[in-house]
C-alpha positions as CSV (number, residue, x, y, z in Angstrom):
1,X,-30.9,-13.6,35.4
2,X,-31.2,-16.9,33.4
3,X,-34.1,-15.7,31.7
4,X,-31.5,-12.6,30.5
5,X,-29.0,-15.4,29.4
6,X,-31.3,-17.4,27.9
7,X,-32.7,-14.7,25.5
8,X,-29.1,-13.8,24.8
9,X,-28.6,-17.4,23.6
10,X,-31.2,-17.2,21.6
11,X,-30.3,-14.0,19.8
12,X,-26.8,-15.2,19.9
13,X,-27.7,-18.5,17.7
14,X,-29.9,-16.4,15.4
15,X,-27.0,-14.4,14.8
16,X,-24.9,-17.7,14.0
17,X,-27.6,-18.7,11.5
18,X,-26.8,-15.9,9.9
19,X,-22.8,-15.4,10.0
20,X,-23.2,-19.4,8.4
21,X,-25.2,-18.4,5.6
22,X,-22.4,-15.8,4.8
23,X,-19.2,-17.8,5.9
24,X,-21.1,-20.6,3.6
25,X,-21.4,-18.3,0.8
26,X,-18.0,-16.6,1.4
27,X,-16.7,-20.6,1.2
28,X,-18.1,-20.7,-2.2
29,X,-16.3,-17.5,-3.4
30,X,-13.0,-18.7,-1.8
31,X,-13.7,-21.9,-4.3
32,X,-13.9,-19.9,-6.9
33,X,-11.2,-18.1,-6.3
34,X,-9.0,-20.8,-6.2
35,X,-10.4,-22.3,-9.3
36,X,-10.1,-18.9,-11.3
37,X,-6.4,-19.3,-10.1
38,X,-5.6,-22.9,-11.4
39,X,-7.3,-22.1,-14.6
40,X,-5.0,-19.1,-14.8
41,X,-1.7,-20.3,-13.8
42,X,-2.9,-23.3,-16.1
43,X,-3.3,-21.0,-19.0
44,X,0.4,-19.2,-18.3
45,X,2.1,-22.6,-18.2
46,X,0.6,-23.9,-21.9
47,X,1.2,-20.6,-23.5
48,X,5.2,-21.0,-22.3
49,X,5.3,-24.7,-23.3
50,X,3.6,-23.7,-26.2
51,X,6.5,-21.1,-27.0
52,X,9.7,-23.6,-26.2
53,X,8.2,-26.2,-27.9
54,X,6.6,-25.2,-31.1
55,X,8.6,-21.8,-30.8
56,X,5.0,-19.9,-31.4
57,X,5.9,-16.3,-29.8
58,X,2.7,-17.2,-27.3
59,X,2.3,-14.4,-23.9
60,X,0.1,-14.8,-21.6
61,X,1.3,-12.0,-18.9
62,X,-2.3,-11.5,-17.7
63,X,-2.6,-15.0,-16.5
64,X,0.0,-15.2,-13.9
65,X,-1.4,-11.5,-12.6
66,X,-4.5,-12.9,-12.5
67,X,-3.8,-15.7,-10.9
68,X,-1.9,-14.0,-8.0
69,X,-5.2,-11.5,-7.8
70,X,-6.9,-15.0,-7.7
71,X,-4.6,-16.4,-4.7
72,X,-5.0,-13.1,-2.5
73,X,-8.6,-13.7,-2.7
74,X,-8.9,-17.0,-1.8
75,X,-6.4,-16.6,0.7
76,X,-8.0,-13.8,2.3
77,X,-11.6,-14.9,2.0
78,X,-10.7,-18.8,2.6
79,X,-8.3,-17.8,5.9
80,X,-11.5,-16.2,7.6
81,X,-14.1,-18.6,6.5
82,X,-11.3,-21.1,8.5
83,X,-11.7,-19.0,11.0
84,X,-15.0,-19.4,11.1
85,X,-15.1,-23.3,11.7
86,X,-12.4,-23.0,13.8
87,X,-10.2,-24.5,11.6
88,X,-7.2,-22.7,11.5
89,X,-3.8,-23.7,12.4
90,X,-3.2,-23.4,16.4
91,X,-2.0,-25.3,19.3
92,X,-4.4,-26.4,22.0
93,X,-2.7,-28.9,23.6
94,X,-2.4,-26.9,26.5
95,X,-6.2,-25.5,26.6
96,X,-7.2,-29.2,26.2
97,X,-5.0,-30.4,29.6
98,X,-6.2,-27.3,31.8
99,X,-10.1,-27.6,33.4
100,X,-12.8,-26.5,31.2
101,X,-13.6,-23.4,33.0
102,X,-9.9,-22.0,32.3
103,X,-10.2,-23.4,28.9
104,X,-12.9,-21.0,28.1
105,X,-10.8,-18.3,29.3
106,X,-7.8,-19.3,27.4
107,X,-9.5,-19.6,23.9
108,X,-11.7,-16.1,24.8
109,X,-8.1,-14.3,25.1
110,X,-7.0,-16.2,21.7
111,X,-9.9,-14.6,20.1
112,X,-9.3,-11.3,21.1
113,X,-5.5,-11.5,20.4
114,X,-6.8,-12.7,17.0
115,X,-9.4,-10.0,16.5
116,X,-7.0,-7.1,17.4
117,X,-5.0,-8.6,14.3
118,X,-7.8,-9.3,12.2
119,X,-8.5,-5.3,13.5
120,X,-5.0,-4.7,12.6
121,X,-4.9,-6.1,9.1
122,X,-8.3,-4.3,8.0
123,X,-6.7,-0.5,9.4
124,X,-3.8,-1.6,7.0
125,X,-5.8,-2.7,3.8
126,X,-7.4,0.6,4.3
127,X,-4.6,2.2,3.7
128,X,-3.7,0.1,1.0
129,X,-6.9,0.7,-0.8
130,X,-6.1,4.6,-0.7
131,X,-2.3,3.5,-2.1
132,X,-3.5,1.1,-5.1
133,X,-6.3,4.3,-6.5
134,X,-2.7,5.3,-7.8
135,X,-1.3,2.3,-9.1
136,X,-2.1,-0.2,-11.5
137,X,-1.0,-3.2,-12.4
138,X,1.7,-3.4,-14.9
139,X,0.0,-6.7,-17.2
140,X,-3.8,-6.0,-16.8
141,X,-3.6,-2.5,-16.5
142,X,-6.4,-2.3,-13.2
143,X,-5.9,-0.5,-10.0
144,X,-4.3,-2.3,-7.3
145,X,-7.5,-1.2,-4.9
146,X,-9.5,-3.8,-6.7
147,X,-6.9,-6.3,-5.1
148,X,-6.6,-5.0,-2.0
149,X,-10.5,-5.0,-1.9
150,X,-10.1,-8.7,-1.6
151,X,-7.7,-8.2,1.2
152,X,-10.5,-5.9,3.0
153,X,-13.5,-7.7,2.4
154,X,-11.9,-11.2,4.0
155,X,-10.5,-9.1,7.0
156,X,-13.7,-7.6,7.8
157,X,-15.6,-11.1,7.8
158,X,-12.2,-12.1,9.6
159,X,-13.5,-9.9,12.4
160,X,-17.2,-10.5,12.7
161,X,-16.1,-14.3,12.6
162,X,-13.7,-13.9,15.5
163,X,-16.1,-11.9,16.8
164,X,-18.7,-14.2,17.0
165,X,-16.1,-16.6,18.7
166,X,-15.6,-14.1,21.9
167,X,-19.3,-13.5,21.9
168,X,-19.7,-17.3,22.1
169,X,-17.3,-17.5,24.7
170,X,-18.6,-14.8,26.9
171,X,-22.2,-16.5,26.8
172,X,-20.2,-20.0,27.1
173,X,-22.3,-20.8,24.3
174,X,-19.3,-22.3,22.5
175,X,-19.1,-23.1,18.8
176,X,-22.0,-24.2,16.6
177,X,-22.1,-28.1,17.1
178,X,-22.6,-30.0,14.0
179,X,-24.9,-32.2,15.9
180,X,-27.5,-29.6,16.7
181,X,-27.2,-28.1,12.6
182,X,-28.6,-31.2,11.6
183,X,-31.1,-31.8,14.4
184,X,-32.4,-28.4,13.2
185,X,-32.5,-28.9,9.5
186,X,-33.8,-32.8,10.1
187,X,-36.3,-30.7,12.1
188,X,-37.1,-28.1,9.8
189,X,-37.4,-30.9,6.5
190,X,-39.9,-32.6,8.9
191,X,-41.8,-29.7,9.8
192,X,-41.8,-28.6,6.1
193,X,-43.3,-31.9,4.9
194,X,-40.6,-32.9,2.8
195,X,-38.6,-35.8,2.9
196,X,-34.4,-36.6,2.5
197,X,-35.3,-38.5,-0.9
């Protein structure tokens, strides 16, 4: 039997390797997102200042669309990446004063709750998806699927994240500790020959 959990473990940290090289590229996207977005909203506010104060007749309607596409995205993709490191907003002051072994249980039936919404939320940008093929947006003149692809694809890595979480639980293998990451890349720069300099 321990042999059985042990190779579950093991298949189960593999599969966290993995889910952190996407979550760590997702982070990057969600960066760039949110940078896209300043830029943008940057760009809407100079061309109005631009317009009261020198009275140039300067537009830029594009900007603050873009900039809300930009905020969706990094809302969407950032939330579940959050989710991820368990960094999302919640309160655990109760799972922290209860015993450890009911703690488990208490954050395993968080994660569910939370993946039936994260569930919930990609059935509904679905739908959206099939809505926006009709509609575009009224400055940049694009469908409003592209958007609510953003919505999708940060649901869906919403789920596997959460996902991971209750399979973690389950095992009691628990969250990835920060400790043992760089144990295992000090290990791996050893092993490699390489050096930190």
């Amino acid at each position: 039997m321990y042999k059985c959990l042990d190779q579950h473990n093991k298949r189960f940290r593999a599969l966290q390797r993995m889910m952190t090289s996407v979550n760590n590229v997702a982070e990057k996207c969600a960066g760039l997102f949110l940078m896209g977005m300043v830029v943008a909203i940057s760009i809407s506010v100079f061309a109005r200042m631009l317009y009261t104060y020198t009275g140039i007749p300067l537009s830029a309607p594009w900007a603050e669309e873009l900039g809300r596409f930009m905020m969706i995205g990094s809302v969407f993709v950032g939330g579940a990446v959050a989710a991820y490191n368990l960094r999302l907003i919640g309160f655990d002051a109760f799972v922290g004063a209860v015993p450890a072994h009911i703690a488990r249980w208490l954050r395993l039936v968080a994660h569910i709750m939370t993946l039936t919404l994260a569930l919930l939320l990609v059935w509904k940008s679905i739908r959206l998806i099939e809505l926006g093929l009709n509609v575009w947006s009224p400055a940049m003149a694009v469908p409003m699927s592209y958007v609510y692809f953003l919505m999708f694809i940060g649901c869906v890595l919403l789920c596997a994240n959460t996902f991971m979480h209750v399979v973690g639980e389950l095992l009691d293998a628990g969250p990835w500790p920060q400790k043992d990451l760089e144990t295992m890349n000090s290990t791996a720069i050893k092993n490699s020959g390489g050096n930190a300099s």
